[in-house]
Every structure is written in C-alpha cells, then in structure tokens.
C-alpha positions in Angstrom: 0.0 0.0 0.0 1.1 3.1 -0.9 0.9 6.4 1.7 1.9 10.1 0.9 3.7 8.1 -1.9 5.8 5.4 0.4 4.6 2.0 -0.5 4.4 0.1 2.6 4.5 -3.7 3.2 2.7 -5.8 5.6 4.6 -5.6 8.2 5.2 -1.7 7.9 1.2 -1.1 8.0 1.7 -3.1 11.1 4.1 -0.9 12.4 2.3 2.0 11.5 -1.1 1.3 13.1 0.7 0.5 16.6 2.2 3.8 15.7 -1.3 5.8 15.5 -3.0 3.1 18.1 0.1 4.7 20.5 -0.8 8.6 19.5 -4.1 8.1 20.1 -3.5 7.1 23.8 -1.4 9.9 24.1 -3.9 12.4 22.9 -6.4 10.6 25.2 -4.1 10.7 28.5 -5.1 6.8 29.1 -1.2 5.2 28.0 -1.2 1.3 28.6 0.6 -0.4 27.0 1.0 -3.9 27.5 -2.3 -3.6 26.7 -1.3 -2.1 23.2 0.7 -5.3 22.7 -1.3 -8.1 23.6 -3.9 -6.1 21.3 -1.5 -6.1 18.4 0.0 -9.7 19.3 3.7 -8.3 19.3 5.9 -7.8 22.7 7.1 -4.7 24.5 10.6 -5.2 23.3 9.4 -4.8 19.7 7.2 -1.8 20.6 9.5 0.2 22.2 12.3 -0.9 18.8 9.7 0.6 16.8 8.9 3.8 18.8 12.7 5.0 19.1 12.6 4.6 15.4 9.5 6.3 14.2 9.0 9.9 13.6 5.6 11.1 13.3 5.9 13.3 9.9 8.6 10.4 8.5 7.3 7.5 7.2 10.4 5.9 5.8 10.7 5.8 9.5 8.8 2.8 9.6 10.0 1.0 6.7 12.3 -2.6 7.4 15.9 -2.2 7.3 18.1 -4.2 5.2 19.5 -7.2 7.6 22.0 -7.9 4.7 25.4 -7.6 6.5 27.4 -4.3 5.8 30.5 -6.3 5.0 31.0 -9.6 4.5 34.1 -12.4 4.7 35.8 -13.0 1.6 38.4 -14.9 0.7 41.2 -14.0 -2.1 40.7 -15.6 -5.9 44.1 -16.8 -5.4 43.3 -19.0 -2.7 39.9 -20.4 -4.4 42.0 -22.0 -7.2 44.7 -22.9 -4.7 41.6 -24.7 -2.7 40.4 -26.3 -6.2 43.9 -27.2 -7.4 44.4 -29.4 -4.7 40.6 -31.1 -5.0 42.0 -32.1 -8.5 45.0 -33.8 -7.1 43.6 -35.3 -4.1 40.1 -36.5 -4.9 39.4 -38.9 -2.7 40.7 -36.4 0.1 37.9 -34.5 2.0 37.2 -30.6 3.2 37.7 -31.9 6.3 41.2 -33.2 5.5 42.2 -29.9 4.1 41.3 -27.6 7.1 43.2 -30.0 9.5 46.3 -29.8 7.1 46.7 -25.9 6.9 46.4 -26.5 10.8 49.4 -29.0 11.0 51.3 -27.0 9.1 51.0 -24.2 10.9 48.8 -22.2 8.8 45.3 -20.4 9.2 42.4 -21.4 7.8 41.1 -18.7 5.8 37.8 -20.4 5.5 35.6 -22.7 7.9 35.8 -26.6 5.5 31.6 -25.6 4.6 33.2 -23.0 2.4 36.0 -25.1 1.1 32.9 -27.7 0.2 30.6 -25.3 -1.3 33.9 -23.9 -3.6 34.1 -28.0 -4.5 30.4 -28.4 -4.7 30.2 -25.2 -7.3 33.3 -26.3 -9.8 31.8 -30.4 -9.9 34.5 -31.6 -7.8 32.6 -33.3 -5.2 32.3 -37.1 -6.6 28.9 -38.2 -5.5 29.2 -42.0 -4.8 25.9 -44.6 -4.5 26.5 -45.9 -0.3 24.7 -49.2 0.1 22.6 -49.3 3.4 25.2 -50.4 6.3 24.3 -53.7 7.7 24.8 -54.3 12.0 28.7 -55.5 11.5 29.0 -58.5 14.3 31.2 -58.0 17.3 34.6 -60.5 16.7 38.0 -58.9 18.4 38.8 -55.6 19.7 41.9 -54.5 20.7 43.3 -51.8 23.2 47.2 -50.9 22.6 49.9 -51.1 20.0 50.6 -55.1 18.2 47.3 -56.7 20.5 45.8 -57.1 17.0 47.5 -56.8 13.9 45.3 -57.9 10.8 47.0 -59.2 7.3 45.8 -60.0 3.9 46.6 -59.8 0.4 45.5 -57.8 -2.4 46.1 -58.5 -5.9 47.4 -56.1 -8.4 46.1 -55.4 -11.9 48.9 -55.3 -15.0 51.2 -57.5 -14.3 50.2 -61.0 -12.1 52.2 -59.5 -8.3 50.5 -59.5 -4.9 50.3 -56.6 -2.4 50.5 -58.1 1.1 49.2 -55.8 3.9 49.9 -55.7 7.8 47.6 -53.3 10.0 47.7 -52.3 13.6 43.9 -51.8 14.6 44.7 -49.4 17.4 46.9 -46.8 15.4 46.1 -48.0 12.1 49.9 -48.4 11.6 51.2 -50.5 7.9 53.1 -52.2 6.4 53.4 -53.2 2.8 54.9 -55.2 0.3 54.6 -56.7 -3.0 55.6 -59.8 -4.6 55.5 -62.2 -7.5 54.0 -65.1 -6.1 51.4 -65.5 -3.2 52.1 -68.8 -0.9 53.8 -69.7 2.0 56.7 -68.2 0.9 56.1 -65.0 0.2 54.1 -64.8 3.8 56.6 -66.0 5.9 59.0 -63.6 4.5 57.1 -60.8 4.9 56.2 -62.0 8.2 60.2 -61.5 8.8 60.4 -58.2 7.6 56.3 -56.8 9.5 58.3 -57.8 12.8 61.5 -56.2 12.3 59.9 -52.8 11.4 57.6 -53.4 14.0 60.2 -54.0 16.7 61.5 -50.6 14.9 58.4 -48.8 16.4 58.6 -50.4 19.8 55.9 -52.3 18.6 55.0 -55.5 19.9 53.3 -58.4 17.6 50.7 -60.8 20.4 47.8 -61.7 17.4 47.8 -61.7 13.9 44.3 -62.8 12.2 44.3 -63.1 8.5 41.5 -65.3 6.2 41.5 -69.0 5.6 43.8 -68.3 2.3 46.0 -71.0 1.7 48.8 -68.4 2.0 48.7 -68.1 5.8 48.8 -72.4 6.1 51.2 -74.8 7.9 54.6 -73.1 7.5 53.4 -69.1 8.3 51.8 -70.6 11.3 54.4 -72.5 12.5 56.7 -69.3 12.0 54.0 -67.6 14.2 54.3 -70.2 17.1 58.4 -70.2 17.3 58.1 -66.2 17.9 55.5 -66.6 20.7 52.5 -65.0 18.5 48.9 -66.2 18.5 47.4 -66.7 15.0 43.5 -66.6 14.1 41.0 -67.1 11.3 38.0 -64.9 10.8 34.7 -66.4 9.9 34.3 -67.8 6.4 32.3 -65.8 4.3 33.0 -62.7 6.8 35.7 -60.4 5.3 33.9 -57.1 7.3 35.7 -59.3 10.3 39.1 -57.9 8.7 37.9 -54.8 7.8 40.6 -52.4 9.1 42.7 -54.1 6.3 40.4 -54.4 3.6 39.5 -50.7 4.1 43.2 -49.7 3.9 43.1 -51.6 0.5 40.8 -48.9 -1.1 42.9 -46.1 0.4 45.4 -47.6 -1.5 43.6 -47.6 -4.3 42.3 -44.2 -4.0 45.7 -42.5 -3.3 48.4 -44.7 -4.7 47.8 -46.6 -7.4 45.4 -44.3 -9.0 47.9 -41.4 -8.7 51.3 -43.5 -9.6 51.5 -45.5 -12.6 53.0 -48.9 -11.5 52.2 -51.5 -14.3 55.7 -50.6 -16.2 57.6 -51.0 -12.9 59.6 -53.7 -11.6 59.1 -55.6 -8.8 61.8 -53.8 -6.9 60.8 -50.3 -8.3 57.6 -51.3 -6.9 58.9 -51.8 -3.8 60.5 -48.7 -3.4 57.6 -46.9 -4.6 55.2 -48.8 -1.9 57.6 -48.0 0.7 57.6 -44.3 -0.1 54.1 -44.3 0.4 54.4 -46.6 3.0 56.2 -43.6 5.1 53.9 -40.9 3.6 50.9 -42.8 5.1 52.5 -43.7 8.7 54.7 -40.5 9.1 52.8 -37.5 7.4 49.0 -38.3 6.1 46.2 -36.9 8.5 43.9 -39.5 9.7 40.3 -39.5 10.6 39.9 -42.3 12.8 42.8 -41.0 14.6 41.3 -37.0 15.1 43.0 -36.2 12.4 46.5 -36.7 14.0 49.3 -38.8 11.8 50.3 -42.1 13.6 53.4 -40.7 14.7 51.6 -38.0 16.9 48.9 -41.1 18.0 51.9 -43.0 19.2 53.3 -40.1 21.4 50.0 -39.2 22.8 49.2 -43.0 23.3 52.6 -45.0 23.9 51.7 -47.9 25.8 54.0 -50.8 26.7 52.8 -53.9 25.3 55.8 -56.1 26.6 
C-alpha cells in the first residue's frame, strides 16, 4: 500500500497502526501499553524498537531495514583456485582433510571446510558416490594398545600378475606393505620376517595376527608364528567385514596410490620402493580421521603404551 507516496509492506502497515494506536492514547491521556501489545499480538521489546525509530511526519521511518550484513568475509581468488587445485589432485581427500592440514602446518584457515565444500560443490568436484545401506557389523575382536591385533591380507594387483600383502595395527592404524611375485607360504613367511622387524623398529610389539583362511597363511606361516610366541587366528568364512581395518586400507590404497602412480611398467623392486615411499607418507605425514585427524606418529606419542 502506498501512503503520501511510500509504499508500505505488511509488516510496515503493522508498524504504522501501533504507531497511530500509540498517539491516540497519548492524545487521550489513558497510556497502557501492554495492553497495546497483547492487542497487536507483538511484545514490548518490539514496541519500544519501533517507537525510538518512528517519527511522526517520517514515514520511511517505519519501513524494514536491510538485515544484509554491511560487509561480509571473503576470501582472495588466489586462494579459491589454490583450494580447487588441490581437490584435483587429491580426490578422494575431504574438506575436512584440508582444514586440518593448513592447521598442521601451521597455517590459518582462511575459510571454515563448509566454504571449502561449497567452492568444491560449485566447480563439480565433489564425486557423488551410491553408499549401500550399512548392515549391523557383528562383534569378533577388539583390541586396546599397539601389536594386541595386527590384521594381514593380500591384495592382488592389476597389470602385471604380483601380490600386495598388507599388515595393519587396529589401534593406530599403523602398515606395512609389500609386493611380490607369487602369493604362498613363501612370500608370507618372509614378509612376516620383515612386518616384525619394522615393527620391533616402532617399539611395537606383535601378540595376534588374524588373517582369512587363504592357503597363504597355512602350515609353515603358522608355525613361524608359534616359534616367535605370537597367537594366530582365522576370521569367519564368508566374513571379510571381520578384517575390515585391512580391507578398508586396501581402497585407500587404491584411491591415493595406485590411481595417482603408474605402476604397471615398474619392476618388482621399483615397486617396492615406490610402496615404501608411500608406506612412510601414510605412517609418518598423512592426516587420519579415525585417529582425530593426528598422523600415527603423533597417535603413538599421545598413546605409547608398553605392550611387553
């Protein structure tokens, strides 16, 4: 509605007759009101907003304000691409990830990770991905300090036919990796040699391994097992989410490694040295969810435990 050529809203008519309603009580010498405001259905906070603002012969006076804030938080360009850039080489690497590292390196945020997402989410870089409905996972072993549980399994690599075999520490998520030509008894009892030599390394004591039933961990890995005082165990048939700190580390593999490094061309020991580059990236410097975002070496400091 449009007075003395303002155009009024809704809410300003409001405004206006609580306004009048008030001068009229004034005029009348009979001022109440909390009476005015239950009448109006608005409280005497509001009322007395309005009033300091209103001037009779004014009626812009009346009119809303804008609540748009005078100045807002920006952040440069050049930090926008440096946010994107780094979505395009780590994909698999959340918003999350990102705040955390500027604060291990020392460095302040410039922006809270819902901006960094919505930067992500406005240049396609957020890959959407189809989750399957979780199933209850059933209770098997837990584990409370460093070596009580270390799980182990293979993973086969594409290319050429090598094998990927993976140790994992369940309480700090600590690895170890390597790859080789053949999968068998073999091949596991020498990388059995080599897990408990680093993991001696890290003042890390071995007490249970549990792998699958694969004919790799038969006979002679177990007997290897028993002459250095370490329990062995099975998981369930048919249960893999029973070893599923390992099999999860396989697809971080996947996701950072092997899609990022070209390994098909490389030989086994080129291979090698490559997995144990990443090896050291992933227990040294990478930030880790489960662990608050700490790397293992800072989840070992805050959390070294005996375990002899």
């Amino acid at each position: 509605m449009r007075i003395h050529n303002v155009e009024l809203d809704a809410n300003e008519l409001l405004r206006l007759r609580v306004m009048d309603a008030y001068q009229t009580m004034v005029c009348e010498g009979k001022v109440n009101v909390r009476y005015l405001c239950r009448l109006m259905g608005i409280g005497k906070s509001t009322f007395y907003k309005w009033k300091k603002r209103y001037k009779r012969f004014n009626l812009t006076t009346i009119k809303s304000y804008s609540r748009r804030p005078k100045s807002l938080r920006t952040i440069s360009w050049q930090t926008v691409v440096e946010i994107c850039q780094w979505k395009r080489d780590y994909p698999a690497k959340s918003h999350y990830y990102l705040y955390q590292l500027w604060i291990k390196r020392g460095r302040t945020p410039p922006c809270s990770p819902k901006t960094i997402y919505n930067w992500w989410k406005r240049r396609n870089l957020i890959i959407a991905r189809h989750r399957r409905k979780r199933r209850p996972t059933r209770l098997f072993n837990h584990a409370s300090v460093p070596g009580e549980l270390v799980q182990l399994d293979t993973k086969f690599l594409e290319g050429r036919r090598r094998y990927q075999y993976t140790a994992i520490d369940v309480v700090t998520k600590w690895r170890y990796l390597r790859a080789y030509k053949h999968i068998g008894a073999t091949s596991t009892v020498d990388f059995l040699e080599r897990l408990l030599t680093r993991a001696k390394s890290k003042d890390i004591k071995l007490k249970r391994i549990q792998t699958d039933n694969g004919s790799e961990f038969q006979t002679e890995p177990i007997k290897y097992l028993k002459e250095h005082n370490i329990n062995h165990q099975y998981t369930w048939i048919h249960t893999p989410d029973q070893n599923g700190c390992v099999e999860r580390s396989h697809k971080t593999d996947d996701d950072e490694f092997y899609h990022l490094v070209e390994t098909r061309d490389l030989t086994l020991e080129e291979l090698n040295k490559k997995l144990e580059e990443w090896t050291n990236y992933y227990n040294t410097q990478r930030l880790h969810f489960s662990l608050d975002f700490d790397t293992l070496e800072e989840y070992l400091q805050k959390h070294k435990v005996s375990t002899i």
